[in-house]
C-alpha positions as CSV (number, residue, x, y, z in Angstrom):
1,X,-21.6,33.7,14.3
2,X,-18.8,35.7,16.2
3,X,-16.8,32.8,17.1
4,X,-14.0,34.4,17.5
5,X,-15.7,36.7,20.4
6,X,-16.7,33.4,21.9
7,X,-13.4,32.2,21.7
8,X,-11.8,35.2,23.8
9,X,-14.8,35.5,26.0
10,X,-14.7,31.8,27.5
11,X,-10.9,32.0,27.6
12,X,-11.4,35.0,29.8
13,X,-13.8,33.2,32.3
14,X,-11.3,30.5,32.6
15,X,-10.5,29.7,36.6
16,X,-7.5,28.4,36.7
17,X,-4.7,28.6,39.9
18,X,-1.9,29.8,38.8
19,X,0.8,27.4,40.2
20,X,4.4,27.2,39.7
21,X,4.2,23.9,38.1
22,X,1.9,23.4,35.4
23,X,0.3,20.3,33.8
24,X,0.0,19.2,29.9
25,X,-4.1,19.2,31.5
26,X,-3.1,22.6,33.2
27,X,-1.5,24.3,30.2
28,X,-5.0,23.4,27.9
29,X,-7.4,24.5,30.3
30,X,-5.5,27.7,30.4
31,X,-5.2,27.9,26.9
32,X,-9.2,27.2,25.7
33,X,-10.7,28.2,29.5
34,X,-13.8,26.8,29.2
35,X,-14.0,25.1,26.1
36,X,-11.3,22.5,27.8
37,X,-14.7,20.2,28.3
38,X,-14.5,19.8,24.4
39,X,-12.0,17.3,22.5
40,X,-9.9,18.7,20.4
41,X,-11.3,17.3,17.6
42,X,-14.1,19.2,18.5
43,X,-12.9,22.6,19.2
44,X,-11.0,22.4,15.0
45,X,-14.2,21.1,13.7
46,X,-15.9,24.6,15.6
47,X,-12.4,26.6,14.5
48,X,-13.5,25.1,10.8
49,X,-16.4,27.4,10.7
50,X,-14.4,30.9,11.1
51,X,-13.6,33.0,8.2
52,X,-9.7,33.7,7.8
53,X,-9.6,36.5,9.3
54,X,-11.0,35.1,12.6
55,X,-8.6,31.7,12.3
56,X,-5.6,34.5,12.4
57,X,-7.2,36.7,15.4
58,X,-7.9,33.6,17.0
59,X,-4.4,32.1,17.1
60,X,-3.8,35.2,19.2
61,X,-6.1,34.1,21.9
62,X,-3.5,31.6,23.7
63,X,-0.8,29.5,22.8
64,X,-3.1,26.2,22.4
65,X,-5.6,28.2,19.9
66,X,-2.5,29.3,18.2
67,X,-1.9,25.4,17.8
68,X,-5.1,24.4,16.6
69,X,-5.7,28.2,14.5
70,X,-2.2,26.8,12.2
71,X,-3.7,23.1,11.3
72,X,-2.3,23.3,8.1
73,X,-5.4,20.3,7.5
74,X,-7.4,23.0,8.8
75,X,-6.1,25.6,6.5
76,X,-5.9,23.5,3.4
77,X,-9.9,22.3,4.0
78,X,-10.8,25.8,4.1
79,X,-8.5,26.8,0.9
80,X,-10.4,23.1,-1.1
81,X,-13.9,23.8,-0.4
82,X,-13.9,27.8,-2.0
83,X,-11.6,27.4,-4.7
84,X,-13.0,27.1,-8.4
85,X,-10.1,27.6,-10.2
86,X,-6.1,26.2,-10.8
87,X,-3.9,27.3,-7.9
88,X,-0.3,27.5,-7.0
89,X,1.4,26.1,-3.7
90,X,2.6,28.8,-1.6
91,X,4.6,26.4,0.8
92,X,1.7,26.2,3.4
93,X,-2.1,26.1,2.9
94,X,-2.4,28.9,5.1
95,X,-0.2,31.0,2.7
96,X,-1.9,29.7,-0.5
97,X,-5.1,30.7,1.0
98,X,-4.3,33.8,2.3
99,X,-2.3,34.8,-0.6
100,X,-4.1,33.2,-3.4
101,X,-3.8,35.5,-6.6
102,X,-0.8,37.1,-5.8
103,X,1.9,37.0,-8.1
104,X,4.5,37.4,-5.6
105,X,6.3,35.4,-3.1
106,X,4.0,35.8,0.4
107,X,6.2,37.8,3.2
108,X,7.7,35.3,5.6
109,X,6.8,35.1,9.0
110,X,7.7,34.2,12.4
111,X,6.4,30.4,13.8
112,X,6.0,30.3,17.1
113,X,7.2,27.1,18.7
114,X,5.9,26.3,22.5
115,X,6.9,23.9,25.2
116,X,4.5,21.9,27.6
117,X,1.5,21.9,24.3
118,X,-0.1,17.8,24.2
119,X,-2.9,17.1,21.6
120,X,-3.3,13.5,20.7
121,X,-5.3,14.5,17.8
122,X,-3.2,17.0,16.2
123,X,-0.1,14.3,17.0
124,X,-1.9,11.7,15.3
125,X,-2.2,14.3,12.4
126,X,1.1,15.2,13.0
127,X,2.3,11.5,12.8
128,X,0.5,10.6,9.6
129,X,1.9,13.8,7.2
130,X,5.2,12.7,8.6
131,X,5.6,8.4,8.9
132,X,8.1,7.1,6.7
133,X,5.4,4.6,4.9
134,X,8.3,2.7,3.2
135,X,8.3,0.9,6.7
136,X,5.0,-0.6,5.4
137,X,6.0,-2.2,2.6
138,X,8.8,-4.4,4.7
139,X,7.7,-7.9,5.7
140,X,4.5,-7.7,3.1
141,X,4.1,-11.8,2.7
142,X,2.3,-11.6,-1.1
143,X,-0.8,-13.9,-1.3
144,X,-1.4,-12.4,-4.7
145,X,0.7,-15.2,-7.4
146,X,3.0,-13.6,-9.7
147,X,4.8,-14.0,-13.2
148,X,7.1,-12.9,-16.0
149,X,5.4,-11.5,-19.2
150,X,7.8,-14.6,-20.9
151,X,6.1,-17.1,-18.2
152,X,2.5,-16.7,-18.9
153,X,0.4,-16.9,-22.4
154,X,-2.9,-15.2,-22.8
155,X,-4.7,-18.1,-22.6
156,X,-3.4,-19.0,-19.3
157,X,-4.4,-15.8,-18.1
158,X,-7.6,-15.8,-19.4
159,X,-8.1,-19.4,-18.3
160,X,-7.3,-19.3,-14.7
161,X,-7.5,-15.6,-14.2
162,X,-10.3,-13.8,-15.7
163,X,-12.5,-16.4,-15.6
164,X,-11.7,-17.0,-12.4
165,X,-11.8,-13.9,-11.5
166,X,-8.1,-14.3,-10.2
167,X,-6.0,-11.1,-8.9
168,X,-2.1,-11.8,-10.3
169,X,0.8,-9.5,-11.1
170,X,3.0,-9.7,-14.3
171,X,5.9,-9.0,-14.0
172,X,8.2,-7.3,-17.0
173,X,4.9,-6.1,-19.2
174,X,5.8,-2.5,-20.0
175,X,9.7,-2.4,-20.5
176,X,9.2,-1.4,-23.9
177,X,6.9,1.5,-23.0
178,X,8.3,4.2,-24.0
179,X,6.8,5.9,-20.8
180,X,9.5,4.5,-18.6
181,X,11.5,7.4,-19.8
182,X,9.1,10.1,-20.5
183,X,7.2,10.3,-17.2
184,X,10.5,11.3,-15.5
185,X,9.7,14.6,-13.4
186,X,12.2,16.2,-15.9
187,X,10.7,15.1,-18.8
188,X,6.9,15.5,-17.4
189,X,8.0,19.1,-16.4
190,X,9.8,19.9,-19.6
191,X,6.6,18.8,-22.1
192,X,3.5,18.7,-19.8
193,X,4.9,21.6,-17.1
194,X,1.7,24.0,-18.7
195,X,-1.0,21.3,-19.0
196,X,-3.4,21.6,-16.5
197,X,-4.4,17.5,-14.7
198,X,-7.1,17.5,-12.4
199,X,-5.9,16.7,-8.8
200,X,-8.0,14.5,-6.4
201,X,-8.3,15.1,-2.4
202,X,-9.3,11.9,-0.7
203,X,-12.9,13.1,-0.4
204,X,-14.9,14.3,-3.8
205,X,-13.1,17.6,-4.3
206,X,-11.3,17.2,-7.9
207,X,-9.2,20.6,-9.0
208,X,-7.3,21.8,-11.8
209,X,-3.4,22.4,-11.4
210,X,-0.5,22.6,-14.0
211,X,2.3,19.8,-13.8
212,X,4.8,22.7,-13.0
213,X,2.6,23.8,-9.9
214,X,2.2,20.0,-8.8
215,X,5.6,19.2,-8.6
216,X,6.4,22.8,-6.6
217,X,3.4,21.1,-4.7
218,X,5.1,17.6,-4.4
219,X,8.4,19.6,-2.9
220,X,7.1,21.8,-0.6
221,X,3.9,20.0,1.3
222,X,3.9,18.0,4.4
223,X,-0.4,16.8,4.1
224,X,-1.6,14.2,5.9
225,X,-3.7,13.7,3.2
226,X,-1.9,14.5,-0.2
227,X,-3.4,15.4,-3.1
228,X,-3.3,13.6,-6.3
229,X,-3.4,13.5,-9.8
230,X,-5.8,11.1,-10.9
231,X,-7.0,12.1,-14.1
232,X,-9.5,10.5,-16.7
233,X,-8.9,13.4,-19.2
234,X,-5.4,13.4,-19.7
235,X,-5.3,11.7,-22.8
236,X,-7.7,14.6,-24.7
237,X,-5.1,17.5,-22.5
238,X,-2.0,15.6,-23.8
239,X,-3.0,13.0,-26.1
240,X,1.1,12.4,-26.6
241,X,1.0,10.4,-23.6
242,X,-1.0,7.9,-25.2
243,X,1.8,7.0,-27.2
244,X,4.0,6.3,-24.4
245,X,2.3,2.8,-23.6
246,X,-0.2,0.5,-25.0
247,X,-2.9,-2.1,-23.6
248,X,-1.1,-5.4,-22.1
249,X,-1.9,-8.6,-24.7
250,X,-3.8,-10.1,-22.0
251,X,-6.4,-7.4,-22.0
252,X,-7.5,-7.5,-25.7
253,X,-11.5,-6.7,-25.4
254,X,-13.7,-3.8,-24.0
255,X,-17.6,-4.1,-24.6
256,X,-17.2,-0.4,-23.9
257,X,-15.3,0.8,-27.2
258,X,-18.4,0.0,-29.0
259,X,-20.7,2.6,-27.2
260,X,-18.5,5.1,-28.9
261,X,-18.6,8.9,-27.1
262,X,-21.2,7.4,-24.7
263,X,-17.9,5.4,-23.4
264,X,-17.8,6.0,-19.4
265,X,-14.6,6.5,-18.2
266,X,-12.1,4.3,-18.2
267,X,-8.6,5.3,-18.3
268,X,-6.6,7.7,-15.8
269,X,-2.9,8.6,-15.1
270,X,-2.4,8.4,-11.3
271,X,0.6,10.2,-9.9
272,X,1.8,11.3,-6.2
273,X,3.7,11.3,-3.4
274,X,4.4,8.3,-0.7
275,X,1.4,8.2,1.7
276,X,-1.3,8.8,-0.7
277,X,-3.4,5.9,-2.6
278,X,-6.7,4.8,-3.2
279,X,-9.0,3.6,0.1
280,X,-11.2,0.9,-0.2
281,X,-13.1,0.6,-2.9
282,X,-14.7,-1.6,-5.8
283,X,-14.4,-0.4,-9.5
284,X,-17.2,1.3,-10.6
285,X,-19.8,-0.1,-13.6
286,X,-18.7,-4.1,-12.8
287,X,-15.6,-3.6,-14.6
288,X,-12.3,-5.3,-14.4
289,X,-8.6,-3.4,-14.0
290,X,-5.3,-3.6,-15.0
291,X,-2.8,-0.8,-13.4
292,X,1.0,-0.2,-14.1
293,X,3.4,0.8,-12.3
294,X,5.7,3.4,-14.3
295,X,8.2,4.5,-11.4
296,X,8.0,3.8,-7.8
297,X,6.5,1.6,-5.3
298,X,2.7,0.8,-4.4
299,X,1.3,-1.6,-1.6
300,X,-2.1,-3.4,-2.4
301,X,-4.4,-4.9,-0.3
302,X,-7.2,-6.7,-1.6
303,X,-10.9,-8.6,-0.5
304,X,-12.8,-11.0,-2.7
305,X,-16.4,-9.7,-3.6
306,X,-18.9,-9.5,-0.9
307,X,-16.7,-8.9,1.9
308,X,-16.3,-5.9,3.1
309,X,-13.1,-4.7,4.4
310,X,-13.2,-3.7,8.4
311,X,-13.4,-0.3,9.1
312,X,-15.4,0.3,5.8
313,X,-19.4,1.2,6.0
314,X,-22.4,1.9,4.3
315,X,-23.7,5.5,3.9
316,X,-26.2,8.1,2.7
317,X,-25.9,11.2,0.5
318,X,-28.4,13.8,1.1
319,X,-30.1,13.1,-2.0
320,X,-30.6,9.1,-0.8
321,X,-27.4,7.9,-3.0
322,X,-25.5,4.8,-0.8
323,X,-21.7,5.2,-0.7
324,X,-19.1,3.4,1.6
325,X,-17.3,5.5,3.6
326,X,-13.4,4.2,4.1
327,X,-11.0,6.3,6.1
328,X,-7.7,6.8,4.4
329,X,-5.0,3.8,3.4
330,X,-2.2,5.2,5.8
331,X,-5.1,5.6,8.9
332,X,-6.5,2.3,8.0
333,X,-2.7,0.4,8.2
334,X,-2.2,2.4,11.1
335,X,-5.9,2.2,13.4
336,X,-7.2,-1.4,11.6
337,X,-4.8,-3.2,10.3
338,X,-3.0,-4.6,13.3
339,X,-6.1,-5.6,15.5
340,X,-7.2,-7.6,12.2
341,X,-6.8,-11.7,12.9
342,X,-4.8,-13.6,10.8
343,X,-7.9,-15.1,8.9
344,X,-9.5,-11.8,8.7
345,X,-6.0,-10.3,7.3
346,X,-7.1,-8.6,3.7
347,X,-4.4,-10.4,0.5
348,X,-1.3,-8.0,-0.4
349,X,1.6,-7.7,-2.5
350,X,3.8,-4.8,-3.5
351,X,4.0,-3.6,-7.1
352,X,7.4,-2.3,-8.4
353,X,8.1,-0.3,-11.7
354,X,7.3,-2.8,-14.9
355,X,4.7,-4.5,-12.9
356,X,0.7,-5.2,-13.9
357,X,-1.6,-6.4,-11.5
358,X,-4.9,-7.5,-12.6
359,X,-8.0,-6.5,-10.3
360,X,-11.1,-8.7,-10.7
361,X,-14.6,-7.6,-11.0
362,X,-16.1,-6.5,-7.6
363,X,-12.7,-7.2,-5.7
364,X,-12.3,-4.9,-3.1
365,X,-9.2,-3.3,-2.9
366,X,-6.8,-0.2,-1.2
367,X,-3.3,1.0,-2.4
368,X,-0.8,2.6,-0.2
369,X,1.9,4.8,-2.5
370,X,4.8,4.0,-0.6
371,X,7.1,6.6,-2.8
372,X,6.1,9.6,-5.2
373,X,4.8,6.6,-8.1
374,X,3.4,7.2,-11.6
375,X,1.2,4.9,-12.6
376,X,-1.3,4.3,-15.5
377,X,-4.3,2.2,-15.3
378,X,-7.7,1.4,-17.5
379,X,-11.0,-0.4,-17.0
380,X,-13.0,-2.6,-19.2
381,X,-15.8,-5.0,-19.8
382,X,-16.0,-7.9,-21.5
383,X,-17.0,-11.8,-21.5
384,X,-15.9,-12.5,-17.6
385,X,-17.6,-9.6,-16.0
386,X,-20.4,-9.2,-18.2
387,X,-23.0,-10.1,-15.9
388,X,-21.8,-7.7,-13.3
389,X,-21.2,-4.8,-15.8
390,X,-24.8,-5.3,-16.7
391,X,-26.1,-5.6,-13.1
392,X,-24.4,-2.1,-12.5
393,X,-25.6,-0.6,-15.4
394,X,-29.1,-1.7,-15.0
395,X,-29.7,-0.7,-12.0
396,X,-27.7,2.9,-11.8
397,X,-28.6,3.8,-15.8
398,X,-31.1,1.9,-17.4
399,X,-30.7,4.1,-20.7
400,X,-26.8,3.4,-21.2
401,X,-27.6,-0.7,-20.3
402,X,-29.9,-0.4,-23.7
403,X,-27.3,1.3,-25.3
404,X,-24.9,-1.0,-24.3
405,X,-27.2,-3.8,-25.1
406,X,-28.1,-2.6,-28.7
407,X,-24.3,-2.1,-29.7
408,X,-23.4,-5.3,-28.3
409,X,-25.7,-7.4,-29.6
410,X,-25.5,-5.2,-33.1
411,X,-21.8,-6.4,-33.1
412,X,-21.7,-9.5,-31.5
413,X,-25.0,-11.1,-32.2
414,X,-24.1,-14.5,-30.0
415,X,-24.8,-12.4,-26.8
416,X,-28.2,-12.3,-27.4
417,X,-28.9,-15.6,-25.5
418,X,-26.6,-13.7,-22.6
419,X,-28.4,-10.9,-22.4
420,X,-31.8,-12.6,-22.2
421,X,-30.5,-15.2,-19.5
422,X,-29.6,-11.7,-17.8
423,X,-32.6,-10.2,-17.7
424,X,-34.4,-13.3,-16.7
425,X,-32.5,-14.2,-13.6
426,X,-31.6,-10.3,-12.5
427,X,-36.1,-10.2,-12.5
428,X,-36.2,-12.4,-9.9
429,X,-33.9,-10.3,-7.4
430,X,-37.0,-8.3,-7.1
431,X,-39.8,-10.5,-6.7
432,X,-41.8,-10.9,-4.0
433,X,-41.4,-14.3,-2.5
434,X,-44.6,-14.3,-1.7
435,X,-45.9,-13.8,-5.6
436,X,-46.8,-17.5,-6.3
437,X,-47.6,-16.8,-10.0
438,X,-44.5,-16.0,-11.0
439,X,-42.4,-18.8,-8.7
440,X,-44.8,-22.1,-9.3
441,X,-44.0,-22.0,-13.4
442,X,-39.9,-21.8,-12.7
443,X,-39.8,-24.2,-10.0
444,X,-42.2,-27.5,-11.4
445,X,-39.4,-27.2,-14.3
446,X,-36.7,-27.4,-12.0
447,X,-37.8,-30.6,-10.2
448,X,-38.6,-32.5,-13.8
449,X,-34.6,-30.9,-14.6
450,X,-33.3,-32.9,-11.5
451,X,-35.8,-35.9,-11.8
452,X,-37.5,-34.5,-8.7
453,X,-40.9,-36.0,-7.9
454,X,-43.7,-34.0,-9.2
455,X,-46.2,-32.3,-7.2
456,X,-49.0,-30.1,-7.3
457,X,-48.7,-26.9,-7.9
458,X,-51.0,-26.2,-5.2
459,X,-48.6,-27.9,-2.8
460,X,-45.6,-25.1,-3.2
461,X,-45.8,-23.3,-0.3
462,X,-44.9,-19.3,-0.8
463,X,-43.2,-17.2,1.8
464,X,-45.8,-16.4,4.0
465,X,-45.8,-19.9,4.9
466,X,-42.6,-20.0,6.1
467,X,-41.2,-21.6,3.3
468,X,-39.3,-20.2,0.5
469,X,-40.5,-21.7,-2.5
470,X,-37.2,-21.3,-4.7
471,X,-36.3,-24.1,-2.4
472,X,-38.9,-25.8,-0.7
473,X,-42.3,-27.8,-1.2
């Protein structure tokens, strides 16, 4: 509480010689007096906690508050985390939230520009809303193998790419997608300029805004951090657009489209401007992915399942829930990328308009928007990834796995024998090693299977022996 007082009060006690030539060190003690012990990462994530009012009374204080009091990260945090409702961009984040509601233009004002101010935080900031990120899409050597739609038949695909679980692009999939010519930002303006698409912010923030207001968005912001549609909805706000492209021939089955309104999500149209993108992540439910590229240019960079990408970690909710935290895909190029060793380099390629790329099951993957792209992408289950779509499901909702289980099985009555193999082998994940009753009658099978000697069953050794019985006797 009373920050702001705080502010003023340990700028006043600052003790400072005034000299006739002044340091970059000189001019910031001067500026925050006593608070120069803090970094300035600190001091905007104390500036974070005052009320508008205070962040403009505080940019009074000195020239160096007046810096760090116009973030416009600061400023558009602030705006995110109280709005409920659609909003339109007023140029800045410090305008839309000072002025959000009004009808009218906000009054300009005077920005104050000062010599002799150095923050390597807010230049790092300043640096990554600015960086031409084409420059990161030069030199990409793709690792990822690549054909025309004419080059490849489904059976190839499914052969040496979904089973395998293979990532590849094709090439020359979508040119008779009508969307190549209605997802023009004159033609997305003209028919979709009133429908409201929900807008993501690279943490869990998701907001309402109208095409019109995105694309005034799209002209007027300089984020570090831009937001971006990514929408699940769009094709119940304007089903029309689900005319303008179809699923690729090498994606013909979904489990999913069985469980009827109890279908998780799995389609979203993904649009924005160069410098946003997804971090890294893994698709969620086990599923597989196939994403197109309508107009512009996206760089992907992509692990194989169970290794986790440097700079990524584990995490905790509040409420217990485990997430993996990964900083953004420009700061990761910029702050990870180059100290990674060749062997420990992640596999890329760059994905140009009529392009499909194929994401595996449990690959982890990042994408890097190098220009404003459009983009539409869907997720699904089916034979190569059932065992990891039922894993998921399983253990984060037991009551859609039997849902899932009972349509399945009601319409495809050969997965029975699947979904029993399952169940057996996902069992033993948790049991005890020590729980020789339940181990003893799977592994005497086992060594008859592989014309192993036969032994006693007292002569398994569990666990607490030192021995793991799966493998040992």
């Amino acid at each position: 509480q009373n920050i702001v007082l705080i502010l003023i009060s340990t700028r006043m006690t600052e003790n400072v010689d005034n000299t006739t030539t002044t340091t970059e060190e000189d001019r910031r003690k001067k500026g925050v007096g006593n608070l120069s012990v803090l970094y300035d990462e600190l001091l905007l994530l104390i500036i974070s906690a005052c009320t508008p009012k205070e962040l403009v009374n505080a940019s009074a204080v000195s020239p160096f508050f007046y810096l760090l009091c116009n973030d416009e990260g600061l400023w558009k945090d602030i705006f995110l985390e109280d709005t409920k409702s659609t909003f339109t961009f007023k140029g800045s984040w410090k305008l839309t939230k000072l002025f959000h509601g009004d009808k009218t233009p906000p009054p300009s004002y005077r920005v104050f520009h000062f010599e002799g101010l150095y923050s390597a935080c807010m230049y790092a900031r300043w640096y990554r809303a600015h960086a031409d990120v084409t420059q990161y899409g030069r030199d990409v050597v793709s690792s990822v193998d690549r054909f025309k739609s004419c080059d490849i038949s489904v059976d190839h695909f499914l052969q040496h790419y979904d089973d395998m679980s293979r990532p590849v692009i094709i090439e020359e999939n979508t040119t008779k997608w009508p969307a190549h010519e209605n997802w023009t930002r004159a033609k997305l303006l003209s028919v979709y300029g009133s429908t409201e698409f929900k807008v993501s912010e690279r943490g869990k923030r998701k907001f309402k805004m109208t095409m019109k207001d995105y694309l005034t968005y799209l002209d007027k912001q300089e984020d570090e951090d831009p937001l971006y549609i990514f929408d699940s909805g769009f094709g119940e706000r304007a089903p029309s657009m689900l005319s303008d492209y179809s699923i690729p021939q090498y994606h013909p089955d979904d489990f999913f489209d069985l469980m009827g309104k109890y279908k998780p999500s799995w389609r979203w149209l993904v649009m924005g401007p160069s410098r946003t993108g997804a971090p890294w992540h893994t698709d969620p439910a086990g599923t597989s992915a196939w994403n197109a590229l309508i107009t512009g240019v996206k760089r992907w960079l992509l692990y194989p399942p169970g290794q986790m990408p440097p700079g990524v970690y584990q995490a905790m909710e509040r409420d217990g829930t485990i997430f993996y935290h990964s900083p953004s895909s420009l700061t990761w190029l910029l702050d990870v990328y180059p100290h990674l060793p060749l062997e420990a380099k992640p596999i890329e390629c760059i994905q140009h308009p009529g392009d499909v790329i194929f994401v595996p099951s449990g690959w982890w993957h990042m994408v890097l928007n190098l220009t404003e792209t459009v983009a539409v992408t869907q997720n699904y289950a089916n034979s190569s990834n059932f065992k990891s779509v039922c894993s998921d499901l399983l253990e984060e909702r037991p009551k859609v796995y039997e849902y899932f289980k009972k349509q399945l099985i009601d319409n495809k009555p050969e997965y029975i024998s699947r979904f029993d193999e399952f169940e057996r082998t996902h069992d033993m994940i948790d049991v005890d090693f020590e729980d020789e009753d339940f181990w003893i009658p799977h592994i005497l099978p086992l060594l008859e299977k592989h014309n192993l000697p036969s032994v006693p069953s007292d002569a398994i050794s569990s666990l607490s022996d030192g021995t793991n019985p799966v493998f040992m006797i």
